[in-house]
Biotite code that builds the C-alpha atoms (Angstrom):
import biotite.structure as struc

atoms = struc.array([
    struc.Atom([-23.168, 43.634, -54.243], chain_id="A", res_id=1, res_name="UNK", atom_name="CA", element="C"),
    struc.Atom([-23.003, 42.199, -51.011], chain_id="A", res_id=2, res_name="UNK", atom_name="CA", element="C"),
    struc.Atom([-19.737, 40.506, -49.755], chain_id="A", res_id=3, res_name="UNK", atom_name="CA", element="C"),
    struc.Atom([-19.956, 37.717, -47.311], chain_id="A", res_id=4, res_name="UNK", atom_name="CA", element="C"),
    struc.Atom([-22.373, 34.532, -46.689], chain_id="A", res_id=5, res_name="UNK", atom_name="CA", element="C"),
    struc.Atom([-25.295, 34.770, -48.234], chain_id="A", res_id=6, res_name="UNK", atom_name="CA", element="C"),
    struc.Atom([-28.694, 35.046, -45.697], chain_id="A", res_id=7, res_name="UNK", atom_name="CA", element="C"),
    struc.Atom([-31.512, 32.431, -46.734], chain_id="A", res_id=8, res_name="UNK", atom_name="CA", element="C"),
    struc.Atom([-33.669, 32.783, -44.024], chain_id="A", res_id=9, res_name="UNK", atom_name="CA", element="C"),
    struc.Atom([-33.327, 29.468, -42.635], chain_id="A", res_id=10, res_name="UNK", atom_name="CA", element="C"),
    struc.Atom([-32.602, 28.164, -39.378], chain_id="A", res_id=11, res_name="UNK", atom_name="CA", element="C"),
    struc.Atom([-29.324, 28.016, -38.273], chain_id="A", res_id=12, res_name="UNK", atom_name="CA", element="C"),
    struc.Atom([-27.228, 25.611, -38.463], chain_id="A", res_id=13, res_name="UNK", atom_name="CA", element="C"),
    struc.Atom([-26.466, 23.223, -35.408], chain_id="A", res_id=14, res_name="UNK", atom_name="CA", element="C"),
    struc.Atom([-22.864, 22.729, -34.602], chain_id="A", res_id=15, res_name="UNK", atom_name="CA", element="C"),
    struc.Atom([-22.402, 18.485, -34.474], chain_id="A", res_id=16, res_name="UNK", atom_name="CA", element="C"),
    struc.Atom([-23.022, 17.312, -30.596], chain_id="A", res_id=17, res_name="UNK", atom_name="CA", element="C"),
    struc.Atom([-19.666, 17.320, -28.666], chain_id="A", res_id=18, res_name="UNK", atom_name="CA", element="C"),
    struc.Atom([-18.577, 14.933, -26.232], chain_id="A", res_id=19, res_name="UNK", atom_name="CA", element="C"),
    struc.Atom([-18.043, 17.909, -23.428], chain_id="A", res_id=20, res_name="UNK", atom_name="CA", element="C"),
    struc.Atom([-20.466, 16.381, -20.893], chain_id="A", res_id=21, res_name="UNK", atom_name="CA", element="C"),
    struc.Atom([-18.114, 13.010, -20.249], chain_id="A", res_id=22, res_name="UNK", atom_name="CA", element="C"),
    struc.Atom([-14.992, 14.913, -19.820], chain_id="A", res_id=23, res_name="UNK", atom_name="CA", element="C"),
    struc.Atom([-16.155, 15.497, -15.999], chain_id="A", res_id=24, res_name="UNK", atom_name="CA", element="C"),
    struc.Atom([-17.704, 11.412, -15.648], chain_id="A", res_id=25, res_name="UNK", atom_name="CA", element="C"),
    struc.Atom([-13.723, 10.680, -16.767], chain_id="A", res_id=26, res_name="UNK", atom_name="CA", element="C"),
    struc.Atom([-12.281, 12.883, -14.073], chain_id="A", res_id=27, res_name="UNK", atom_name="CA", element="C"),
    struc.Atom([-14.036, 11.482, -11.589], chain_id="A", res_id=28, res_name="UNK", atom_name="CA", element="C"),
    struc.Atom([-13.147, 7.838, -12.738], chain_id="A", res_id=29, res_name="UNK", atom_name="CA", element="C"),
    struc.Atom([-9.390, 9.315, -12.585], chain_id="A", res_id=30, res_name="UNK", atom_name="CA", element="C"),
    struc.Atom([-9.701, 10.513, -9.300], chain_id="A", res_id=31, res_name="UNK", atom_name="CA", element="C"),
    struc.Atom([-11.556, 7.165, -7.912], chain_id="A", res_id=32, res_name="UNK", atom_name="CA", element="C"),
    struc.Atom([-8.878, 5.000, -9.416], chain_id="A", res_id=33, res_name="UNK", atom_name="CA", element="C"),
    struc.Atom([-5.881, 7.551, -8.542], chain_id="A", res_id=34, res_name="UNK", atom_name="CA", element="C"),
    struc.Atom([-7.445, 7.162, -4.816], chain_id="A", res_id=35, res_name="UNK", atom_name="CA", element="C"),
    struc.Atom([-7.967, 3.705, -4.254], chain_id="A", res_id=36, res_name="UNK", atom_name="CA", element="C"),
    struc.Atom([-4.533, 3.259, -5.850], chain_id="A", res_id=37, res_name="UNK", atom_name="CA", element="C"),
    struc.Atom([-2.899, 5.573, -3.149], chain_id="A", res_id=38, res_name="UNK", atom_name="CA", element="C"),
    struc.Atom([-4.965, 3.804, -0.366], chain_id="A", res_id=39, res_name="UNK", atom_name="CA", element="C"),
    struc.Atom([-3.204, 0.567, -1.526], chain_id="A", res_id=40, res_name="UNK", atom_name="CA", element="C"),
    struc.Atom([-0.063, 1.789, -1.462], chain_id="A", res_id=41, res_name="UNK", atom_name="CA", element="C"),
    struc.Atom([-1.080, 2.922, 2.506], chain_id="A", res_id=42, res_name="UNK", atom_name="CA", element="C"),
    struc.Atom([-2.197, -0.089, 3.733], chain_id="A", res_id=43, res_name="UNK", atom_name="CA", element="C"),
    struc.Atom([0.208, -1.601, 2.950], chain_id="A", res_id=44, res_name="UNK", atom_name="CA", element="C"),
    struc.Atom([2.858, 0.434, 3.794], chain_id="A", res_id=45, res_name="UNK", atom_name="CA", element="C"),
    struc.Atom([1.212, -0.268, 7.298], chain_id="A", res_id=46, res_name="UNK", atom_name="CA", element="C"),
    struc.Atom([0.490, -3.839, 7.186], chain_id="A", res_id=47, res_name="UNK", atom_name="CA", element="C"),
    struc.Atom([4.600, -3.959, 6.834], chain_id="A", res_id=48, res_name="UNK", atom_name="CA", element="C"),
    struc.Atom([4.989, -1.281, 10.348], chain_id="A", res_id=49, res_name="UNK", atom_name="CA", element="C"),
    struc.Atom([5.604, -3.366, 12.912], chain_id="A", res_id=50, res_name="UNK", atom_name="CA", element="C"),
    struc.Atom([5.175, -1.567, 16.505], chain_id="A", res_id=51, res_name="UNK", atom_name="CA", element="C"),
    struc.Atom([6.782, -4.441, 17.965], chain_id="A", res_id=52, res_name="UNK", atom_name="CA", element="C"),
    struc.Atom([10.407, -3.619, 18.973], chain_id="A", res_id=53, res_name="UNK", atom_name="CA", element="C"),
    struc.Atom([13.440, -5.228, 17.247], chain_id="A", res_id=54, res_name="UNK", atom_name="CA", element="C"),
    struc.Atom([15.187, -7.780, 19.074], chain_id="A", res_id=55, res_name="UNK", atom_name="CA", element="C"),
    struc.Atom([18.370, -7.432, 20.883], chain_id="A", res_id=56, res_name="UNK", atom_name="CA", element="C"),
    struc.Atom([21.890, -6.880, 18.344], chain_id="A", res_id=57, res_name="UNK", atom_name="CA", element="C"),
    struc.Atom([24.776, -8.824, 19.198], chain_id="A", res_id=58, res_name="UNK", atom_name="CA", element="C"),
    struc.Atom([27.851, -10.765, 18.534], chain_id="A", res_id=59, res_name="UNK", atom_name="CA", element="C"),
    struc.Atom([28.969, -14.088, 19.547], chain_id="A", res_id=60, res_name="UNK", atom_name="CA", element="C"),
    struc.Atom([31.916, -16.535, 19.065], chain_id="A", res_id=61, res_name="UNK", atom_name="CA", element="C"),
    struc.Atom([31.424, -20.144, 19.370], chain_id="A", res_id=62, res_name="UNK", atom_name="CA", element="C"),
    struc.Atom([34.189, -22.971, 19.969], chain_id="A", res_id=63, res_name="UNK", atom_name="CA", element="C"),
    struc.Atom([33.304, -27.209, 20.522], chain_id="A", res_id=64, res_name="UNK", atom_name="CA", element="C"),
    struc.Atom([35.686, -29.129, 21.951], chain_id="A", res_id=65, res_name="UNK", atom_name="CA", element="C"),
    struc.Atom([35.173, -32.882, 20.555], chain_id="A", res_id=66, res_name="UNK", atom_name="CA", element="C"),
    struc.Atom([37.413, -34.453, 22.995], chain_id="A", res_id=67, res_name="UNK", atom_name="CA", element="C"),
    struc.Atom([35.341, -32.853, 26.068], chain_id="A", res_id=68, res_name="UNK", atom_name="CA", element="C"),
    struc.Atom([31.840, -32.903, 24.178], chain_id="A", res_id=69, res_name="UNK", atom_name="CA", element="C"),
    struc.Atom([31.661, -29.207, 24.569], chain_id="A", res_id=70, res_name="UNK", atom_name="CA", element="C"),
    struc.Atom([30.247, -26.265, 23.377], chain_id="A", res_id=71, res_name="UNK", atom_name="CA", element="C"),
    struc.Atom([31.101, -22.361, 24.262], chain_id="A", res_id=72, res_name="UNK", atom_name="CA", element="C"),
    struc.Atom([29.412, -19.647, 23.197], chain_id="A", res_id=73, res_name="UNK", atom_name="CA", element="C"),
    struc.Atom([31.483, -15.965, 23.673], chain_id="A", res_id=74, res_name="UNK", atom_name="CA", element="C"),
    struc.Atom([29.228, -12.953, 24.064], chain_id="A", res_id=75, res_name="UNK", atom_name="CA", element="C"),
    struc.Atom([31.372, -10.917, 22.578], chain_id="A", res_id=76, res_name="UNK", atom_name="CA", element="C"),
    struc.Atom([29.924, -7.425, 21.918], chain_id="A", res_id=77, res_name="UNK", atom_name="CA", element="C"),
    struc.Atom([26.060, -5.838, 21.159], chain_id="A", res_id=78, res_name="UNK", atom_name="CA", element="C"),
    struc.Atom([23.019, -5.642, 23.585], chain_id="A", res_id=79, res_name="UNK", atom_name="CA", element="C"),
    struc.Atom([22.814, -7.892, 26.450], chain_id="A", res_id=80, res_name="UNK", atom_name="CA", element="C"),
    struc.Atom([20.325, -10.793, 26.569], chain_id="A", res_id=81, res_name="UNK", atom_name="CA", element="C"),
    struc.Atom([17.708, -11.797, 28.772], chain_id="A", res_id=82, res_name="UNK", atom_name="CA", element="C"),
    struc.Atom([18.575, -15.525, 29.230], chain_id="A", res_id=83, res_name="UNK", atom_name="CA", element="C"),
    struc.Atom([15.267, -16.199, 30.623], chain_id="A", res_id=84, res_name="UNK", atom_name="CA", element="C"),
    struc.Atom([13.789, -15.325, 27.075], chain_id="A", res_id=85, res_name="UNK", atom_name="CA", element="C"),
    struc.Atom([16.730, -16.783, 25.620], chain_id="A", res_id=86, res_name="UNK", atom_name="CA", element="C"),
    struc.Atom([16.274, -20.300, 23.748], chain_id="A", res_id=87, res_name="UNK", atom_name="CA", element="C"),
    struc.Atom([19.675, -22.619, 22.276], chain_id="A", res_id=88, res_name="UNK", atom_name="CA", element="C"),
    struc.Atom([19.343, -24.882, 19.191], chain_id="A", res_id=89, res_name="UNK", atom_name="CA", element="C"),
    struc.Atom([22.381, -27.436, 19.048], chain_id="A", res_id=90, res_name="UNK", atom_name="CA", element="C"),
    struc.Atom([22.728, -29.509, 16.069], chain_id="A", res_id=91, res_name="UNK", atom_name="CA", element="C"),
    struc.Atom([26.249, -31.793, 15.005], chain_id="A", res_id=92, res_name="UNK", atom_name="CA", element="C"),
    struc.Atom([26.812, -32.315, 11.482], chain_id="A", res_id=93, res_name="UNK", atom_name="CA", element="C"),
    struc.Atom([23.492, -30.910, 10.481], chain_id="A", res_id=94, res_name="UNK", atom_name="CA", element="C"),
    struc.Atom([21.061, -32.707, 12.966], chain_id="A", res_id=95, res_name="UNK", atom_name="CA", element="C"),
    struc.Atom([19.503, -31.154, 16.312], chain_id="A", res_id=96, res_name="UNK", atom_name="CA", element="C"),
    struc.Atom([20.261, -32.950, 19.175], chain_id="A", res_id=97, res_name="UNK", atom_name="CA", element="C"),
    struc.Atom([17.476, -34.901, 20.160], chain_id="A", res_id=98, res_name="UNK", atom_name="CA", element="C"),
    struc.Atom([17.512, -33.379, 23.884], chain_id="A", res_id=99, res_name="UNK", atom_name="CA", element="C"),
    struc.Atom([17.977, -29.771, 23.454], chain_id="A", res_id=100, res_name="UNK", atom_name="CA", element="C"),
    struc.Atom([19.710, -27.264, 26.426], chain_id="A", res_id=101, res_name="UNK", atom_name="CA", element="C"),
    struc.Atom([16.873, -25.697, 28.756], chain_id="A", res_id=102, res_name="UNK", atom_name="CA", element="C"),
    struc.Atom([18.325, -22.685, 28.890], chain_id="A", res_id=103, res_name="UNK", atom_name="CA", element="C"),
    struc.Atom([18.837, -21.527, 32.100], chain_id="A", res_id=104, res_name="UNK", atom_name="CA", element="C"),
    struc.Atom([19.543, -24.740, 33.633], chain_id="A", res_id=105, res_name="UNK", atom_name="CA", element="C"),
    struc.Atom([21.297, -26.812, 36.120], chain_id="A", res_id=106, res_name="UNK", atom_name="CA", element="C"),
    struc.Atom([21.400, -30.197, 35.587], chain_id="A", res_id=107, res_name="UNK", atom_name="CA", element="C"),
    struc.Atom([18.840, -31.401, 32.717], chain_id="A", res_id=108, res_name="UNK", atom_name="CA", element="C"),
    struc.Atom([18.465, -34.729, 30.754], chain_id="A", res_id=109, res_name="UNK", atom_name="CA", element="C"),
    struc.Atom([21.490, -35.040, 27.572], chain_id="A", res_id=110, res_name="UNK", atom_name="CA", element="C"),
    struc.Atom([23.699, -32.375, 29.302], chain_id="A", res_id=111, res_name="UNK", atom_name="CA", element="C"),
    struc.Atom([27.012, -33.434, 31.958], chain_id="A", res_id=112, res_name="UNK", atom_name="CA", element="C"),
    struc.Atom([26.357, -31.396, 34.740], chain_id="A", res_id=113, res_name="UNK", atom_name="CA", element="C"),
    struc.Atom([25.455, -27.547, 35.176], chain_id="A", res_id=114, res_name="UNK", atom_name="CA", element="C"),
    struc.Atom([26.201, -25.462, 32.437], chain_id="A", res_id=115, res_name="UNK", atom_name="CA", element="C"),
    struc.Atom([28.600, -22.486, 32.429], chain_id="A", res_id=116, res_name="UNK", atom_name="CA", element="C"),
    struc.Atom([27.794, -18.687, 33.059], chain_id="A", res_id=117, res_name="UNK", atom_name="CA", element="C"),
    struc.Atom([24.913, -17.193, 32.290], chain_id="A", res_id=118, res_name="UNK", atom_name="CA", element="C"),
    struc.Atom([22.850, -20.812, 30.632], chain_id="A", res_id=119, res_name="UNK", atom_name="CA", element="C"),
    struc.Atom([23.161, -21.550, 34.638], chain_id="A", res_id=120, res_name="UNK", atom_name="CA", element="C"),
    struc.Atom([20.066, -20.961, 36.614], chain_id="A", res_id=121, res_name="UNK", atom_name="CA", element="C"),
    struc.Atom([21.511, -20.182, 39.778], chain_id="A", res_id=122, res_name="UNK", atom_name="CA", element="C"),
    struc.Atom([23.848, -17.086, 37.412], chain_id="A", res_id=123, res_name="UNK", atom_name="CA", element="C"),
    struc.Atom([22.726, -13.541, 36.573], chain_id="A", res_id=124, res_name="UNK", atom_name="CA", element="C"),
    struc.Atom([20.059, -13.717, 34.049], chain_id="A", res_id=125, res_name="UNK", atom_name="CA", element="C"),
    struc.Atom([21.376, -11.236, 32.273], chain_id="A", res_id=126, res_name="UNK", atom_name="CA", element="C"),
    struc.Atom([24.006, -12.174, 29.319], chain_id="A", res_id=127, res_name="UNK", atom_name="CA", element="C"),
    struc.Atom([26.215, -9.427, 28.415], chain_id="A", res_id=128, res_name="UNK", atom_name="CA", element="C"),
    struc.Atom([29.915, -8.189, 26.356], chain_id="A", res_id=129, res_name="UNK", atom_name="CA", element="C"),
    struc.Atom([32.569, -10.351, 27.997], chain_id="A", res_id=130, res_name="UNK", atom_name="CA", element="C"),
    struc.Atom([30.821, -13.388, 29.531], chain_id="A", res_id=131, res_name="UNK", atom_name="CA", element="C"),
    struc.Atom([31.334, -16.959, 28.605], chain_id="A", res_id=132, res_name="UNK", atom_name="CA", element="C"),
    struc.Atom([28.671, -19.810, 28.345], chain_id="A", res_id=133, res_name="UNK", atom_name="CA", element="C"),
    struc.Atom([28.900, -23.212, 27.964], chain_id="A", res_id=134, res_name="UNK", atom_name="CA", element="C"),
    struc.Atom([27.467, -27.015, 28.354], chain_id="A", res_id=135, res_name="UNK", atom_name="CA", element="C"),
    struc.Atom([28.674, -30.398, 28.244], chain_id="A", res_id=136, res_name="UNK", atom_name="CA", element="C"),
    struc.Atom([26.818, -32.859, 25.999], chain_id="A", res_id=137, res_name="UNK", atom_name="CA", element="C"),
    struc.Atom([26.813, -36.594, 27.711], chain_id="A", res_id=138, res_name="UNK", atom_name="CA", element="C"),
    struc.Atom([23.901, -39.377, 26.847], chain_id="A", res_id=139, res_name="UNK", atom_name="CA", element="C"),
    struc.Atom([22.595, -37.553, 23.723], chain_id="A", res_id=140, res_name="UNK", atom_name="CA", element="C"),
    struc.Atom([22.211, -37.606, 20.022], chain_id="A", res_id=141, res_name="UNK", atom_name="CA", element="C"),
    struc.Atom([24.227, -37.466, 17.771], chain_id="A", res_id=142, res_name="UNK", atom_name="CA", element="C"),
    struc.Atom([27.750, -37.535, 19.724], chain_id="A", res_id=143, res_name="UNK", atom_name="CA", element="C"),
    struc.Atom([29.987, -34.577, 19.477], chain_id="A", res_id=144, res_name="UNK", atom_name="CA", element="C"),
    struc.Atom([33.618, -36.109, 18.430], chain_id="A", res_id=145, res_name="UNK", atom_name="CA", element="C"),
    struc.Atom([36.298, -33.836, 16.844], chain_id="A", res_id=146, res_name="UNK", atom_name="CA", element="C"),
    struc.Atom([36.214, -32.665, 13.144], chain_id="A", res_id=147, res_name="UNK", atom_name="CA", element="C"),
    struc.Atom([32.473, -32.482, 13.641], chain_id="A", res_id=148, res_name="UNK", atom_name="CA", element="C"),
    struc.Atom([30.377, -29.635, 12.600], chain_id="A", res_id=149, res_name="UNK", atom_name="CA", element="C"),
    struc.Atom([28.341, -27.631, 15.355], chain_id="A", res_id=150, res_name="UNK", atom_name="CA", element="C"),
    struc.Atom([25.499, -24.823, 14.495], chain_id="A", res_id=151, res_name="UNK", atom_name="CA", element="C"),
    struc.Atom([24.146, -23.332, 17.699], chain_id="A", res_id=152, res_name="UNK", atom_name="CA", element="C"),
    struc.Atom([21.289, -20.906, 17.227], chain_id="A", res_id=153, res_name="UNK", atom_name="CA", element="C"),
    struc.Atom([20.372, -18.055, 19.821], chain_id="A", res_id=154, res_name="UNK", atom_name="CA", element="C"),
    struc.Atom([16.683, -16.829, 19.407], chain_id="A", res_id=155, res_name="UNK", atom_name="CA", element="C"),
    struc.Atom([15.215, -14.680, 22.067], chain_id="A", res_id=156, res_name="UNK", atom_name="CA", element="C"),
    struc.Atom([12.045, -14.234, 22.551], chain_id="A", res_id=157, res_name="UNK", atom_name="CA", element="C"),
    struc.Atom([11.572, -16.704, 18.387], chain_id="A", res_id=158, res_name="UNK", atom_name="CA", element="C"),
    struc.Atom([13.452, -13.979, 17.264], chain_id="A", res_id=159, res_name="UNK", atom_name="CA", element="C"),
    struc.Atom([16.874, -15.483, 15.638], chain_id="A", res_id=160, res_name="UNK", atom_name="CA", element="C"),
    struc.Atom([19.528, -13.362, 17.086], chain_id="A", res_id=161, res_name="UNK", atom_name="CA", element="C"),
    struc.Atom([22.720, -15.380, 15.552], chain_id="A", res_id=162, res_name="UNK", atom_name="CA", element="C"),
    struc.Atom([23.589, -18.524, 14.121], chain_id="A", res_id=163, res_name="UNK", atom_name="CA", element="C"),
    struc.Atom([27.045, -19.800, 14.901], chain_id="A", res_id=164, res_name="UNK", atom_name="CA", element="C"),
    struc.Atom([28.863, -22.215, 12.934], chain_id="A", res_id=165, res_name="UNK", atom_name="CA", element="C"),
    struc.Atom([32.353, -23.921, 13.988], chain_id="A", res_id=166, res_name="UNK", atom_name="CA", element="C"),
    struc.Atom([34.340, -27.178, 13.607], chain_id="A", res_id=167, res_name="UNK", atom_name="CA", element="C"),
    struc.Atom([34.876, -29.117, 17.240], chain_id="A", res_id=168, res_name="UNK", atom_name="CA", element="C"),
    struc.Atom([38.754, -29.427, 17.720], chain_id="A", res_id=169, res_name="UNK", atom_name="CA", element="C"),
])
């Protein structure tokens, strides 16, 4: 007696077809998808770099005076600015004055005058820690009277570099 399968001189028998020749198609799928994926993430990771440098840092106080119809703006401590870059945004009780400061100036249509420190044109162009500017509002809109609220924004350069908010004594 023999032990073991019995021989019956056929043919062998064919294992069932595997599935081993998509296992590299679906790798390479992976790999496309796992790639285009990262160079997403890349761009835009770059699209959000900027190489343009930050604006200038800095602090400021601000004080109206209702009685004189004016405004002071304290550069108080941070970077120093380049008033010719330098733009001011007045606005009383939540509207702009309709004739905004030219900043530097001396003399200009809505403003009393020349203007204080460095908003002067005939003053150092450069604002820094320590130095006081100011204007006088006379023939514009709306008045300044006291209890008012001011907002005066400092951009340089359309950057915003503060907003200042006070109540005009």
């Amino acid at each position: 007696m023999t032990t073991g399968p019995a021989s019956t001189g056929s043919a062998p028998v064919s294992e069932p077809e595997s599935n081993r020749g998509i296992s590299p198609v679906v790798g390479v799928l992976a790999l496309v998808a796992l790639i285009v994926c990262l160079a997403a993430v890349v761009a835009a990771g770059v699209g959000a770099w900027s190489l343009e440098s930050p604006g200038p840092t800095a602090s400021f106080e601000l004080e109206a005076d209702g009685g004189m119809s004016s405004i002071a703006v304290e550069h108080v401590a941070g970077d120093a600015i380049d008033v010719e870059a330098l733009s001011v945004t007045i606005a009383v009780d939540g509207t702009e004055l309709d004739a905004q400061p030219p900043i530097p100036f001396v003399g200009a249509t809505g403003f009393d005058g020349a203007p204080d420190g460095p908003f002067n044109a005939k003053s150092d162009s450069t604002w820094t820690a320590g130095e006081r500017a100011g204007v006088s509002i006379a023939n514009n809109s709306p008045t300044l009277a006291a209890g008012d609220s001011v907002t005066v924004t400092l951009t340089v350069d359309g950057r915003r570099v503060a907003t200042l908010e006070t109540t005009a004594t």
